[in-house]
C-alpha positions as a Markdown table, in Angstrom:
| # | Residue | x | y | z |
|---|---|---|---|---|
| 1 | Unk | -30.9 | 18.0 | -10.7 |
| 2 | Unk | -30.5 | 15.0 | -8.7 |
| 3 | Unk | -31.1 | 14.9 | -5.1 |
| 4 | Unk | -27.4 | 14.5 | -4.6 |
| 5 | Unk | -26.3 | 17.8 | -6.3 |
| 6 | Unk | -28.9 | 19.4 | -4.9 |
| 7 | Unk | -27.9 | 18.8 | -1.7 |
| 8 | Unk | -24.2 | 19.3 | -2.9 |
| 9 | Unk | -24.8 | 23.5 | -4.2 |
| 10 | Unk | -27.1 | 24.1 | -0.9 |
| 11 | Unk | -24.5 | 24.0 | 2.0 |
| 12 | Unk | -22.7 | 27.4 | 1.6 |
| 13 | Unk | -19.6 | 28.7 | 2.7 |
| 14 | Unk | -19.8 | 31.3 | 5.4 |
| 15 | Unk | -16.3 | 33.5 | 5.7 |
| 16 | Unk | -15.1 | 34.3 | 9.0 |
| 17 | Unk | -13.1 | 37.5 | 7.7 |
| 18 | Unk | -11.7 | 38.5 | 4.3 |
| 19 | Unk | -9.7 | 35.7 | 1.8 |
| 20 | Unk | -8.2 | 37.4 | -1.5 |
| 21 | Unk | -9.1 | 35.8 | -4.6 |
| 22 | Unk | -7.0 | 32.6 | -4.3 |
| 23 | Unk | -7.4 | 31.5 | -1.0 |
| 24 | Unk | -11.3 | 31.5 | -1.3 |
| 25 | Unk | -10.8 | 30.0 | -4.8 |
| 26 | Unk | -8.9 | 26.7 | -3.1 |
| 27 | Unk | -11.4 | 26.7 | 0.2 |
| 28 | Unk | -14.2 | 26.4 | -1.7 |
| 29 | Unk | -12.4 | 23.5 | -4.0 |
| 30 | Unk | -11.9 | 21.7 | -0.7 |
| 31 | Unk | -15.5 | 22.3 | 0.6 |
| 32 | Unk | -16.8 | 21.1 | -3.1 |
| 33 | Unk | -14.5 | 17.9 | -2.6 |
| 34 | Unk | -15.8 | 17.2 | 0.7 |
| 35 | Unk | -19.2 | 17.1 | -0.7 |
| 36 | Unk | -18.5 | 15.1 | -3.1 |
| 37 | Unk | -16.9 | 12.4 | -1.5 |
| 38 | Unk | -19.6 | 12.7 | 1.5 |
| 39 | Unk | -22.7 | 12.5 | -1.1 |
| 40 | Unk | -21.1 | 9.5 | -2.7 |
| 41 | Unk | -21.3 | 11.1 | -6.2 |
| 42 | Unk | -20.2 | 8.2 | -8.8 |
| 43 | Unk | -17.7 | 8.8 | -11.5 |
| 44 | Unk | -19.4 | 10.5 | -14.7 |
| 45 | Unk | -21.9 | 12.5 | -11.9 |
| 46 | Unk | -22.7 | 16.1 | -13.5 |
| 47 | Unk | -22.5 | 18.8 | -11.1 |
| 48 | Unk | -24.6 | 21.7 | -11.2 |
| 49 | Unk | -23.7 | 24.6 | -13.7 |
| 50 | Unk | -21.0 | 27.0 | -12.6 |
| 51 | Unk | -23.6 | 30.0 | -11.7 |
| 52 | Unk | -26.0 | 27.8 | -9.6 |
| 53 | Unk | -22.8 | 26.7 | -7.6 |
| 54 | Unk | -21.4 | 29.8 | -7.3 |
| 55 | Unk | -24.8 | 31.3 | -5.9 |
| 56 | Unk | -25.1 | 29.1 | -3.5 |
| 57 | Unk | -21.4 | 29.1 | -2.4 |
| 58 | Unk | -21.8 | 32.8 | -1.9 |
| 59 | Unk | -19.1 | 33.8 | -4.1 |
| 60 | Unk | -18.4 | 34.9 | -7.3 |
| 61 | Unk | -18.1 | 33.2 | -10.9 |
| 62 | Unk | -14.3 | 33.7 | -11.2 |
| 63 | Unk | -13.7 | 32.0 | -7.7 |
| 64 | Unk | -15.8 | 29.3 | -8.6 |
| 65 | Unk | -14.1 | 28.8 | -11.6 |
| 66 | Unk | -10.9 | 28.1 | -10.2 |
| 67 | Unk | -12.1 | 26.4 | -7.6 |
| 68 | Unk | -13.4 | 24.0 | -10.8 |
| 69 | Unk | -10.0 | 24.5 | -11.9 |
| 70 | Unk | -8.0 | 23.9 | -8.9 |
| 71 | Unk | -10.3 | 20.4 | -8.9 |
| 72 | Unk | -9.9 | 19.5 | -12.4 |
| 73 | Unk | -6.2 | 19.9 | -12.4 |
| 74 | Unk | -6.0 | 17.1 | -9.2 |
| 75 | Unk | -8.0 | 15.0 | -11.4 |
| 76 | Unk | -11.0 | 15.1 | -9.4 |
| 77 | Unk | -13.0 | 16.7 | -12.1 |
| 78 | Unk | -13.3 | 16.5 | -15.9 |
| 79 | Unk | -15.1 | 19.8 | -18.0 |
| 80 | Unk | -16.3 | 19.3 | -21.2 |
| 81 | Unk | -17.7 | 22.2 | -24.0 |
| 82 | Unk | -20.6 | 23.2 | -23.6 |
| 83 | Unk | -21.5 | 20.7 | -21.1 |
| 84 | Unk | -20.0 | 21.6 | -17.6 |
| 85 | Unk | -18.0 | 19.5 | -15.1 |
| 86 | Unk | -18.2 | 16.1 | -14.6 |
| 87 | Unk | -16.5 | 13.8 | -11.6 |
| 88 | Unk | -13.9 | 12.0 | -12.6 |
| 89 | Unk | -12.2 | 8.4 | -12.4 |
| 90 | Unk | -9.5 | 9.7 | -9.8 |
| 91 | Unk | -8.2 | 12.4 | -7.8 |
| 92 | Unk | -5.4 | 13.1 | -6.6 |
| 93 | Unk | -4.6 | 14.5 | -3.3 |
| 94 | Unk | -3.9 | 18.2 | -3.6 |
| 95 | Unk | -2.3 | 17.9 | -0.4 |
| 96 | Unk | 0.4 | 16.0 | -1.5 |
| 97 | Unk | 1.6 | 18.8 | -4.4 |
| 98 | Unk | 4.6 | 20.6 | -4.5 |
| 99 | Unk | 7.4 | 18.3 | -3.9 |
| 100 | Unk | 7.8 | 16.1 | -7.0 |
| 101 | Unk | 9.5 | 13.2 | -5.5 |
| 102 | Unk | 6.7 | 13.2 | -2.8 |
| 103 | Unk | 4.1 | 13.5 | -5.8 |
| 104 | Unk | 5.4 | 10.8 | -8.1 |
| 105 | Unk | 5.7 | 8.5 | -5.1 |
| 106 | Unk | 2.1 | 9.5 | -3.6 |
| 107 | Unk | 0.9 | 7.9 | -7.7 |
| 108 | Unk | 3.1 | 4.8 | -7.9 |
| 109 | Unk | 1.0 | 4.3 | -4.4 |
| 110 | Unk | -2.3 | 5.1 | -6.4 |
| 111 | Unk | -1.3 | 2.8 | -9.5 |
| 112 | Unk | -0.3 | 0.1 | -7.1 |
| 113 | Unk | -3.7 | 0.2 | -5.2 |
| 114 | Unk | -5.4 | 0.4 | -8.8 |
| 115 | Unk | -3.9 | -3.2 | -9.7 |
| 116 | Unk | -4.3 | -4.6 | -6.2 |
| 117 | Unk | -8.0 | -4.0 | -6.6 |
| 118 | Unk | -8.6 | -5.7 | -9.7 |
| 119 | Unk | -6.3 | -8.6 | -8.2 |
| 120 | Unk | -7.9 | -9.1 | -4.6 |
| 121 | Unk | -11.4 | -8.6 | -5.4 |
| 122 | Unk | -10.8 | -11.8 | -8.0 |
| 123 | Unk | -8.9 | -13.7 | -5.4 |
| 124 | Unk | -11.5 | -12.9 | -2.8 |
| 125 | Unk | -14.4 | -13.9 | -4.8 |
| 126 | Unk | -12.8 | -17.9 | -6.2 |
| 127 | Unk | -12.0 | -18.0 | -2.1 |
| 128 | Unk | -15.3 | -17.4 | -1.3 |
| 129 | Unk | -16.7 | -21.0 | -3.2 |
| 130 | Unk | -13.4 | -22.6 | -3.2 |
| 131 | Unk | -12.2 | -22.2 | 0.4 |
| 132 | Unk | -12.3 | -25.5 | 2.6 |
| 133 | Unk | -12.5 | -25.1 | 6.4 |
| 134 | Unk | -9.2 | -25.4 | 7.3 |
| 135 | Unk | -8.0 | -22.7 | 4.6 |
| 136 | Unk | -11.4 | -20.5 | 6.1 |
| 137 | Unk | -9.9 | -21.1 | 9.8 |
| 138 | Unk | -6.6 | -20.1 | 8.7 |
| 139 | Unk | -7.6 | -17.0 | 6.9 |
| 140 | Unk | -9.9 | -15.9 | 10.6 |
| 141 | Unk | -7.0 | -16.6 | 12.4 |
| 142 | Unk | -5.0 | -14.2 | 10.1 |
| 143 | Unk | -7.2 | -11.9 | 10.6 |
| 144 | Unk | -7.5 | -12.0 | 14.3 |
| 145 | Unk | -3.5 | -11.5 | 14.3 |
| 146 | Unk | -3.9 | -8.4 | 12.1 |
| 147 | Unk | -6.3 | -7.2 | 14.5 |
| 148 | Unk | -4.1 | -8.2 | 17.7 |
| 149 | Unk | -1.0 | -6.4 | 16.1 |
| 150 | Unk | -2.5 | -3.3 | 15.6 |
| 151 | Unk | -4.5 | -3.0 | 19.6 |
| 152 | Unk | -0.8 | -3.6 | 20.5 |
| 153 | Unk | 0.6 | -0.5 | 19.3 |
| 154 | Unk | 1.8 | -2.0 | 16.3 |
| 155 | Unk | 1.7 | -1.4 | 12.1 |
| 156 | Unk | 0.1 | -4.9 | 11.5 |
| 157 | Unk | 2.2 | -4.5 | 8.1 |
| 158 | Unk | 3.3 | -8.0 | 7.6 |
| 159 | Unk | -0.1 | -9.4 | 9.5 |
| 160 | Unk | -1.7 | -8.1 | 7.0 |
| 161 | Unk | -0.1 | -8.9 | 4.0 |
| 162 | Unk | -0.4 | -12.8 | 5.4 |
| 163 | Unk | -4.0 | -12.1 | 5.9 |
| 164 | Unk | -4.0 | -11.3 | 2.1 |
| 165 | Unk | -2.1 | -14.1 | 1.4 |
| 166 | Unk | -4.2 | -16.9 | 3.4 |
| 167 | Unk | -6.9 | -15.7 | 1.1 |
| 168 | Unk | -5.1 | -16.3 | -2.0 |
| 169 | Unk | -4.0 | -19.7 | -1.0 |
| 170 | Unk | -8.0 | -20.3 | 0.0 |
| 171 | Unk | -8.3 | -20.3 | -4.2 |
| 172 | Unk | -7.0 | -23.4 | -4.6 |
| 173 | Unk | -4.6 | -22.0 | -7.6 |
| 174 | Unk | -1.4 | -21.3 | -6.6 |
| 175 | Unk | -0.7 | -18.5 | -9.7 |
| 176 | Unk | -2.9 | -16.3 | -7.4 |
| 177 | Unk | -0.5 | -17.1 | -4.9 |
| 178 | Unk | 2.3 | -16.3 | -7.1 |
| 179 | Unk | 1.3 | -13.1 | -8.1 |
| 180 | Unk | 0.4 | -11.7 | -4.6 |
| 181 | Unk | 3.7 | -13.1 | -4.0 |
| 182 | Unk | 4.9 | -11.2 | -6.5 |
| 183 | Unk | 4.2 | -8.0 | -5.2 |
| 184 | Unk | 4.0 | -8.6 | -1.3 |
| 185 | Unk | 7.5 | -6.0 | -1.0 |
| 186 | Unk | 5.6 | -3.6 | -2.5 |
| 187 | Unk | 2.1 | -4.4 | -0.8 |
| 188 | Unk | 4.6 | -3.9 | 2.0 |
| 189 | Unk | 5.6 | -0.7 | 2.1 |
| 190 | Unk | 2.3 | 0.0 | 0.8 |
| 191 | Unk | 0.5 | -0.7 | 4.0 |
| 192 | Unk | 3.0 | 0.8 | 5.6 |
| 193 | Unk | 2.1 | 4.2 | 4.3 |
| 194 | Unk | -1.4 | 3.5 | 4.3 |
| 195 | Unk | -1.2 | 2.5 | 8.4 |
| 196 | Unk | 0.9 | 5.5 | 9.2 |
| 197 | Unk | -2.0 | 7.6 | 7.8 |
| 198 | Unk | -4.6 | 5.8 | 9.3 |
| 199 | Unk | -3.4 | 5.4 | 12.5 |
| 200 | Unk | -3.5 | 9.4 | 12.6 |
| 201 | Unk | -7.2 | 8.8 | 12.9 |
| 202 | Unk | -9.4 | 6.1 | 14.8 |
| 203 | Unk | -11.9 | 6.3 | 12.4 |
| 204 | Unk | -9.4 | 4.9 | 9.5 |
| 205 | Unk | -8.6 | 2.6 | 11.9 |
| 206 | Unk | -12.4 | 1.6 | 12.5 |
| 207 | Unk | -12.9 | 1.2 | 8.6 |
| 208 | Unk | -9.8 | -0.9 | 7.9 |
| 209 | Unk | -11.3 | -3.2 | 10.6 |
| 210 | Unk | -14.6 | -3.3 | 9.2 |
| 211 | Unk | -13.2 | -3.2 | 5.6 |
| 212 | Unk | -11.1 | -7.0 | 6.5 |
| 213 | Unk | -14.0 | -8.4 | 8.4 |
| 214 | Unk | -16.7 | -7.8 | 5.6 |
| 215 | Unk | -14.4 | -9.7 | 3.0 |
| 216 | Unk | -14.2 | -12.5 | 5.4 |
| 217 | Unk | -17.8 | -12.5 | 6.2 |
| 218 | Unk | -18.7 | -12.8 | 2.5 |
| 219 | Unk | -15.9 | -15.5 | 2.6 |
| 220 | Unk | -17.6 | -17.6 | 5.3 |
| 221 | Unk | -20.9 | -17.2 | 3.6 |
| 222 | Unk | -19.6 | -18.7 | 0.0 |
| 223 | Unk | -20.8 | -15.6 | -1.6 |
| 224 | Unk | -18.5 | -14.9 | -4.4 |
| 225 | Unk | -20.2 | -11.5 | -5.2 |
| 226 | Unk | -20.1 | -10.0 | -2.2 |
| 227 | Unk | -16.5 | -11.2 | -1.6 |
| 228 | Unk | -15.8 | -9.9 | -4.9 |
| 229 | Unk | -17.9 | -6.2 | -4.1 |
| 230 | Unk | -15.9 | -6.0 | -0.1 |
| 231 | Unk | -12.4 | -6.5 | -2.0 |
| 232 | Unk | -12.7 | -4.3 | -4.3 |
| 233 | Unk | -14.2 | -1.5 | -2.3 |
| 234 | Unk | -11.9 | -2.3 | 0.2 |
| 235 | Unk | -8.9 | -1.5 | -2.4 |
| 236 | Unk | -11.2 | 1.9 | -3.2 |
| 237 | Unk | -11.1 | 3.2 | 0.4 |
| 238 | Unk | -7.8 | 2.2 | 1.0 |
| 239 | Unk | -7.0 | 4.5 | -2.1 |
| 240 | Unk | -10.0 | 7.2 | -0.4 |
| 241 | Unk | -7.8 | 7.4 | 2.6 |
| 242 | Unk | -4.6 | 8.0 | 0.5 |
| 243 | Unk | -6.6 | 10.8 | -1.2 |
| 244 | Unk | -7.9 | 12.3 | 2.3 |
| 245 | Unk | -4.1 | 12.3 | 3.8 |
| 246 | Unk | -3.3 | 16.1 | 5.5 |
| 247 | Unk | -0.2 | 18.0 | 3.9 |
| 248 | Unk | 1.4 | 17.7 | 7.3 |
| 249 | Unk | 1.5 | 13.5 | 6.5 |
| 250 | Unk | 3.2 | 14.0 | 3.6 |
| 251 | Unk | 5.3 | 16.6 | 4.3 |
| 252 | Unk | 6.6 | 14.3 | 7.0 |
| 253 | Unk | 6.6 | 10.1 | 7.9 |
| 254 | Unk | 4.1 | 9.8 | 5.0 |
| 255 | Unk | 6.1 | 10.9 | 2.5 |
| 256 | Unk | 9.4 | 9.2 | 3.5 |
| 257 | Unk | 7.3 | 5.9 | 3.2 |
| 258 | Unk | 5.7 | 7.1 | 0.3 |
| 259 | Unk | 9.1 | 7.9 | -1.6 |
| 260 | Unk | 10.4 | 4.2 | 0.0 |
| 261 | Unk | 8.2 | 2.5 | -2.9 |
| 262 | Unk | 9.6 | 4.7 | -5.6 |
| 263 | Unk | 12.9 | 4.5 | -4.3 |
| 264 | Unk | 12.8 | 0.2 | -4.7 |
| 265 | Unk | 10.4 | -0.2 | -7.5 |
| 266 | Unk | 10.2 | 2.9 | -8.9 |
| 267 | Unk | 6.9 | 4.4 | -10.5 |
């Protein structure tokens, strides 16, 4: 067992009173996520076998199971014969089931985030040996305003999408351009949802900052790899943050952006 697992089945779950059956089943999913996004478990990770976890969650094999279940079904876990569960690819946000309109939307943002990670981490990484230092002034000074809008009170929606687009022109091809171009309504409203989640926490806020200025910083070094690595992880968290989003965001302003992008573009 790696150390990683190891720590993940020795935190327990200490109950405060008495949960029936399903409402244990689903708490000890969401403590199981937790871990596994805090232990940085990669896709394909085995986790310990069904009895070990279900030791040393204090509970039984049945509410482990559907805890497994509960997991599996938001894609966060795959099971195979014989084997036992695996992490998966994806997952997606449990807290954002029930409404399907509000669940379709909540994926288009997902697939949209998938593509947009493939795309900027590209972009990010011909920038990074192609910019020249007017394009690399421009693209600091873009990022400087997405910064500024946001300490003002403000969504930094269209900042940022010209921060993204400063970038692309920093290639030297203007079909990169084009194809952020291409999808910069979307990318709008997007952000959009992404901001109104993360401005519901300052430590969102902190990463987004930190996310921008470590792209840049590989940018202004001429390292295409690491440019290429802070896009794409950047694209990862953004999708993280999605994931992490409370029912009460999607039962209110994040849903109504959410369903915006299905609404124009569709799925």
């Amino acid at each position: 067992m790696s150390p990683a697992t190891s720590r993940l089945v020795a935190e327990t779950e200490e109950s405060g009173g008495t949960f029936d059956a399903g409402t244990l089943g689903e708490r000890v999913a969401e403590k199981l996520l937790a871990k596994i996004r805090s232990d940085g478990l990669a896709p394909g990770t085995r986790l310990p076998s069904e009895h070990a976890m279900a030791q040393h969650f204090g509970v039984s094999r049945t509410v482990m199971r559907e805890a497994i279940a509960l997991l599996k079904a938001d894609g966060v876990l795959t099971t195979r014969k014989g084997s036992g569960a695996f992490v998966s690819q994806t997952g997606f946000p449990r807290a954002a089931k029930g409404d399907p309109l509000t669940e379709q939307s909540v994926q288009s943002l997902l697939n949209l985030t998938e593509v947009r990670r493939g795309l900027e981490a590209e972009i990010a990484a011909l920038a990074a040996v192609r910019r020249t230092p007017g394009q690399l002034a421009e693209i600091e000074h873009a990022l400087r305003r997405v910064e500024d809008a946001m300490r003002a009170g403000g969504d930094g929606v269209e900042e940022d999408v010209q921060f993204h687009l400063r970038i692309a022109e920093a290639t030297g091809n203007p079909y990169w351009v084009r194809f952020v171009e291409m999808f910069a309504q979307q990318i709008r409203l997007a952000v959009k949802v992404t901001r109104a989640n993360e401005a519901r926490r300052e430590d969102f806020a902190n990463q987004v900052r930190e996310e921008h200025e470590k792209i840049v910083a590989a940018i202004v070094a001429g390292e295409p790899d690491a440019a290429r690595a802070a896009a794409g992880d950047h694209m990862l968290c953004v999708a993280e943050r999605v994931r992490l989003a409370d029912r009460d965001f999607w039962a209110g302003s994040g849903g109504e952006l959410a369903r915006d992008l299905v609404s124009n573009f569709g799925r």
